[in-house]
Backbone as a printed PyTorch tensor [residue, N CA C, xyz], in Angstrom:
tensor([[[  4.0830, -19.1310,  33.6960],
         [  2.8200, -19.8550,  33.7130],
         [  3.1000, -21.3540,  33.6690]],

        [[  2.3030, -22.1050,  34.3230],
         [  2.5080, -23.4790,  34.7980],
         [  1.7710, -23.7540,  33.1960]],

        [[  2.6880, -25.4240,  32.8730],
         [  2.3550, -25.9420,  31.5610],
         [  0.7220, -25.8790,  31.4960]],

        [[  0.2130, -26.9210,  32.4110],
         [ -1.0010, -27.2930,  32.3550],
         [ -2.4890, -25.4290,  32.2260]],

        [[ -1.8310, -24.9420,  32.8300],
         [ -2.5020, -23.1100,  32.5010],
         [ -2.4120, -22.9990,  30.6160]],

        [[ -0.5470, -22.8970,  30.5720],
         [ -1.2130, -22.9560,  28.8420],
         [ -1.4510, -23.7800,  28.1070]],

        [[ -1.2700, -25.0250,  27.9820],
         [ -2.2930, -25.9580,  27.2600],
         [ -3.5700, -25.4100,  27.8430]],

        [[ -4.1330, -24.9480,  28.6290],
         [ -5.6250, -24.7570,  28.8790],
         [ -5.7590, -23.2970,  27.7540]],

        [[ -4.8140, -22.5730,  28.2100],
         [ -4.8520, -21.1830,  27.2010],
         [ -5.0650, -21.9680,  25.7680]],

        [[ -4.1440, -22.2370,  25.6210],
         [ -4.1800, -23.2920,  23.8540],
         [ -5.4080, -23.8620,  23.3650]],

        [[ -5.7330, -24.4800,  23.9090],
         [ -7.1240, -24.9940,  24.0830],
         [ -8.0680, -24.1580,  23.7520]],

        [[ -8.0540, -23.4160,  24.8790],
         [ -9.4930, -22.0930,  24.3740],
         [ -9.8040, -21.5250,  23.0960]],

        [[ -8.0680, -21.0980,  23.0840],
         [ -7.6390, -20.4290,  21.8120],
         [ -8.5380, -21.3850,  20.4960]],

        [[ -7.6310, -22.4540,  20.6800],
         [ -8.3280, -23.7400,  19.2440],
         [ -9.6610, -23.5100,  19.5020]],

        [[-10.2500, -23.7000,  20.4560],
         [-12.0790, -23.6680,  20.4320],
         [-12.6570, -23.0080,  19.9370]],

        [[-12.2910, -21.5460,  20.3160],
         [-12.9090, -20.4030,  19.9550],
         [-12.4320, -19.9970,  18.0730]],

        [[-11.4240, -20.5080,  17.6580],
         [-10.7840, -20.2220,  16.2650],
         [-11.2160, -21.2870,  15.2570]],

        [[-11.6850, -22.0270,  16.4830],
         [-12.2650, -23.4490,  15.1010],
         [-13.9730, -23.2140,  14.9760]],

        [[-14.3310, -22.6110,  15.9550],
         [-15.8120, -22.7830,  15.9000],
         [-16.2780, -21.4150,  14.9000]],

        [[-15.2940, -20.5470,  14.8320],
         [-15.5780, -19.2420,  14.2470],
         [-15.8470, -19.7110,  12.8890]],

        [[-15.4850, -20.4210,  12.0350],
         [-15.7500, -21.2370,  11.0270],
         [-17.0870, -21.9330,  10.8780]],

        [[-17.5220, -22.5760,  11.8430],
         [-18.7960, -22.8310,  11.6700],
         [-20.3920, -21.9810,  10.8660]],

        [[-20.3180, -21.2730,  11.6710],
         [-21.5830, -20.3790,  11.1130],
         [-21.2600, -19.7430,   9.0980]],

        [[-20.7250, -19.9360,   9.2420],
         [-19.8240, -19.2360,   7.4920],
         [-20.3970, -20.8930,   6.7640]],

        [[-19.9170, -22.1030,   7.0800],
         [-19.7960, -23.3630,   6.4570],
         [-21.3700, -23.5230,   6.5500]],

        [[-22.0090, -23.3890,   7.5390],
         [-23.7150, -23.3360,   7.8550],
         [-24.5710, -22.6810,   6.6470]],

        [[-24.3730, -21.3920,   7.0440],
         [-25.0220, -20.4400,   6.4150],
         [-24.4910, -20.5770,   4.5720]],

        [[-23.3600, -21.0210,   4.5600],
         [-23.2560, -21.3460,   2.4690],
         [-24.1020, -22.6900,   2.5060]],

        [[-24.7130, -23.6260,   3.1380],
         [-25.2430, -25.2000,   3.0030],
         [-26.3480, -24.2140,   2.9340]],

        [[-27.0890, -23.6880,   3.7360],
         [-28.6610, -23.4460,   3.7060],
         [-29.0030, -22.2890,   2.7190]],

        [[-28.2740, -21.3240,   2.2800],
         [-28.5970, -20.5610,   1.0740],
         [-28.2060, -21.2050,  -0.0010]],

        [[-27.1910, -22.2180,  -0.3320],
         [-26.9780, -23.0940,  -1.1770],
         [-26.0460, -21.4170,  -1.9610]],

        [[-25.4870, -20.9400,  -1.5740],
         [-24.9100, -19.8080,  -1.9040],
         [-23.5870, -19.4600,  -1.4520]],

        [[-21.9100, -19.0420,  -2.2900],
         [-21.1440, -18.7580,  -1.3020],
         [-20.5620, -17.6680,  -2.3420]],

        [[-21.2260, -16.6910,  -2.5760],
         [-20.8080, -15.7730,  -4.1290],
         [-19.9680, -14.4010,  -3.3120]],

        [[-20.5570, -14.7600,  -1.8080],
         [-19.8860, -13.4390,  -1.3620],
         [-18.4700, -13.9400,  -0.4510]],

        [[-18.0460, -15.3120,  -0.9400],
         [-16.6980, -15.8210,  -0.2330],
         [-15.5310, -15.9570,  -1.1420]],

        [[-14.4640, -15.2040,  -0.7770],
         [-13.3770, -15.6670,  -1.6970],
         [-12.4010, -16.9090,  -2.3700]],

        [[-13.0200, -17.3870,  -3.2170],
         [-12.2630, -18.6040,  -3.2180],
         [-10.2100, -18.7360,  -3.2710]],

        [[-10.1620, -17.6020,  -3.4620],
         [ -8.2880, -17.1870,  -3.2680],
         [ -7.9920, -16.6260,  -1.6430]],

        [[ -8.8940, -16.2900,  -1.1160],
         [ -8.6910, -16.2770,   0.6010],
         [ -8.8170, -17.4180,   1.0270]],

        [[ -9.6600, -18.5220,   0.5780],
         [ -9.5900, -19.5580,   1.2950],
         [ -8.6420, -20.5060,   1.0940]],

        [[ -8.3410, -20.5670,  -0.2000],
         [ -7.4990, -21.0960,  -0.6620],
         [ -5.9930, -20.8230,   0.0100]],

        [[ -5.2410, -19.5050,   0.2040],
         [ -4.0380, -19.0790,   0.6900],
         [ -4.2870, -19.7410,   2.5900]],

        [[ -5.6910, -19.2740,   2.6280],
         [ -5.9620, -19.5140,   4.4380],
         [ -5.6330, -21.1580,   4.7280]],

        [[ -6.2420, -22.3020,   3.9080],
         [ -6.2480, -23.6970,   3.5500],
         [ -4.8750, -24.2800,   3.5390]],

        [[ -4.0300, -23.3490,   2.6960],
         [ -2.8180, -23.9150,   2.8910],
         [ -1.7520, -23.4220,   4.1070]],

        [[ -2.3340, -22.1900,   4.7410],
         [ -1.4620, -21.7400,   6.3840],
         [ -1.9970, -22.6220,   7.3740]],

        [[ -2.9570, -23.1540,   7.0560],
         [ -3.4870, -24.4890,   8.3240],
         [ -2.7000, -25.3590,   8.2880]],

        [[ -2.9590, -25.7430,   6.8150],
         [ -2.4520, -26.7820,   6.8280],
         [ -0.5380, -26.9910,   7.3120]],

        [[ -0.0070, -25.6510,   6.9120],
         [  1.4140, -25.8470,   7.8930],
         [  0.8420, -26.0500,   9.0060]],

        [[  0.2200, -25.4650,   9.6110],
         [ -0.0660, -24.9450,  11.4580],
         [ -0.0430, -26.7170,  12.1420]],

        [[ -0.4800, -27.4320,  10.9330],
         [ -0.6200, -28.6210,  11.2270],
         [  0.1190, -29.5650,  11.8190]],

        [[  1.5160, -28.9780,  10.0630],
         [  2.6120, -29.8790,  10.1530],
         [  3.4830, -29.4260,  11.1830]],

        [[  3.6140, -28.0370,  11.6450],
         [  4.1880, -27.0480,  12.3070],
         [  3.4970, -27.8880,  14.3910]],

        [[  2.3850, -28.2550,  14.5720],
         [  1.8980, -28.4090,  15.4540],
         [  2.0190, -29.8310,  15.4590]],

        [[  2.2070, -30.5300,  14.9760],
         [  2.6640, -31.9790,  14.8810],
         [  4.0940, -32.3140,  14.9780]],

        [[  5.0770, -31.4610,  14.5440],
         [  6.7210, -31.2320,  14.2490],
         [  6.6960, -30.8410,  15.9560]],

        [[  5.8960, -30.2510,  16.6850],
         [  6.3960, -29.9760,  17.8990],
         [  5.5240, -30.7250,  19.0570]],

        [[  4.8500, -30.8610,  18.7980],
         [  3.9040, -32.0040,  19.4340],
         [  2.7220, -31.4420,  20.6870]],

        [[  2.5630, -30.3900,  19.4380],
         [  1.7080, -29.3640,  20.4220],
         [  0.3050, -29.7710,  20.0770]],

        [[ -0.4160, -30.1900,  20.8190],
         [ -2.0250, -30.8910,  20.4720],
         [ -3.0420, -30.0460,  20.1510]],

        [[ -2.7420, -28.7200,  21.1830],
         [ -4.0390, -27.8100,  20.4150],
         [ -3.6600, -26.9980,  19.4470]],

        [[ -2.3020, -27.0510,  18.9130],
         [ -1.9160, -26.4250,  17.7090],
         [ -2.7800, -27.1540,  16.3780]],

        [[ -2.3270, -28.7060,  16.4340],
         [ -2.7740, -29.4100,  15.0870],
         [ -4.0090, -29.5400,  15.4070]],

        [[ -4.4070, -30.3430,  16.5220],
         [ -6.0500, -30.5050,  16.5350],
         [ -6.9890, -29.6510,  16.2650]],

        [[ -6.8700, -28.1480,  16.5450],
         [ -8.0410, -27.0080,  16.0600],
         [ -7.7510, -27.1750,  14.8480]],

        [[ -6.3730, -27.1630,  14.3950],
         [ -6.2310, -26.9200,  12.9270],
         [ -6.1890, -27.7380,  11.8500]],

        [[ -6.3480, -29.0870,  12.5540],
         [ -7.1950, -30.2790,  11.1180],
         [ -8.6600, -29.8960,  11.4400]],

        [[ -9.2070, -29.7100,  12.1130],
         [-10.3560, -28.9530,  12.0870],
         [-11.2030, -28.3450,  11.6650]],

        [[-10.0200, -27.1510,  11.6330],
         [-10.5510, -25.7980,  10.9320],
         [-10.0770, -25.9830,   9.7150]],

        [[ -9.1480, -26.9600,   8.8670],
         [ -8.6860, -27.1490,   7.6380],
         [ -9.7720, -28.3480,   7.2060]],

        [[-10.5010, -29.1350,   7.5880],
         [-11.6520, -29.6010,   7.1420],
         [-12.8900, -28.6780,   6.9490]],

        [[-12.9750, -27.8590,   7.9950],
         [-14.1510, -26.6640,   7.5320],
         [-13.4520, -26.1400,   6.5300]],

        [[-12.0390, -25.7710,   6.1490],
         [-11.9900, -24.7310,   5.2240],
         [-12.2540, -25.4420,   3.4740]],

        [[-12.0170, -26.7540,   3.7590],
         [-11.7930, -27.3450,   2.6980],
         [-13.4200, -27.6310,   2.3600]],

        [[-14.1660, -27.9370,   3.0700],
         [-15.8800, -27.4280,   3.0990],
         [-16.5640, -26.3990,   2.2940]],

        [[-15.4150, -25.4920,   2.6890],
         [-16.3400, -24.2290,   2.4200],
         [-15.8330, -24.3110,   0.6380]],

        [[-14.2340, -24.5310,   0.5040],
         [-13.6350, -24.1930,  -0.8950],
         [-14.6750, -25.1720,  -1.5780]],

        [[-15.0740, -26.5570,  -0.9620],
         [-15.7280, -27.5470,  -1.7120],
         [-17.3340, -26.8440,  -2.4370]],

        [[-17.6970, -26.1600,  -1.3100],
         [-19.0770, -25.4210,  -1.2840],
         [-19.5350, -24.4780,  -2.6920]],

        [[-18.3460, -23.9190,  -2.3670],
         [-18.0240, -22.4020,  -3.2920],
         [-17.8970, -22.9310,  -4.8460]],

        [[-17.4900, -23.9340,  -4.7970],
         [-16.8040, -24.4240,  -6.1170],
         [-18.4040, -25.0120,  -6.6810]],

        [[-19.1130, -25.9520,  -5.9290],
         [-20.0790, -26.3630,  -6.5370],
         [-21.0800, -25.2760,  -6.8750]],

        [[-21.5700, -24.5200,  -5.4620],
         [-22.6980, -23.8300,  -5.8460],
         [-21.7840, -22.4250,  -6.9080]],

        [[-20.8740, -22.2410,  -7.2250],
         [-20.9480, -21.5590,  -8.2050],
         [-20.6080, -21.7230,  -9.3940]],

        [[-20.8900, -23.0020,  -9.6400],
         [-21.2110, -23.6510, -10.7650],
         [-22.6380, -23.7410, -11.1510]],

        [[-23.6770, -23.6000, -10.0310],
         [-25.1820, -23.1730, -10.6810],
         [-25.4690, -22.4890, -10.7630]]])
């Protein structure tokens, strides 16, 4: 496969893996609720991004790190979320 095919594959991939995060980070803001999210899944998940990062930066692969500061800002969202609203 010609480079420019998989950076396009790569790409998709990041799109579709970063946006899957969205509706989860949504839906804990508007119930003001995240009792049914694990804060030790996100937590273990938070820190495999965050390699994917250093791991996608160490090789200078763009849609490696870029989905995945991304999706490590949503995740850090959601841990932020979880932590407050289940404190009320």
């Amino acid at each position: 496969m010609e480079k420019s095919y998989l950076d396009l594959l790569g790409y998709c991939a990041a799109i579709l893996t970063t946006i899957a995060f969205v509706p989860q980070v949504l839906k804990t803001i508007k119930t003001k609720s995240a009792k049914d999210v694990s804060i030790g899944m996100f937590i273990s998940f938070t820190i495999g991004v965050f390699l994917w990062i250093m791991y996608g930066l160490a090789t200078n692969n763009k849609p490696i790190w870029i989905s995945n500061f991304i999706i490590f800002c949503l995740a850090i969202t959601q841990i932020v979320l979880k932590l407050k609203y289940d404190k009320e």
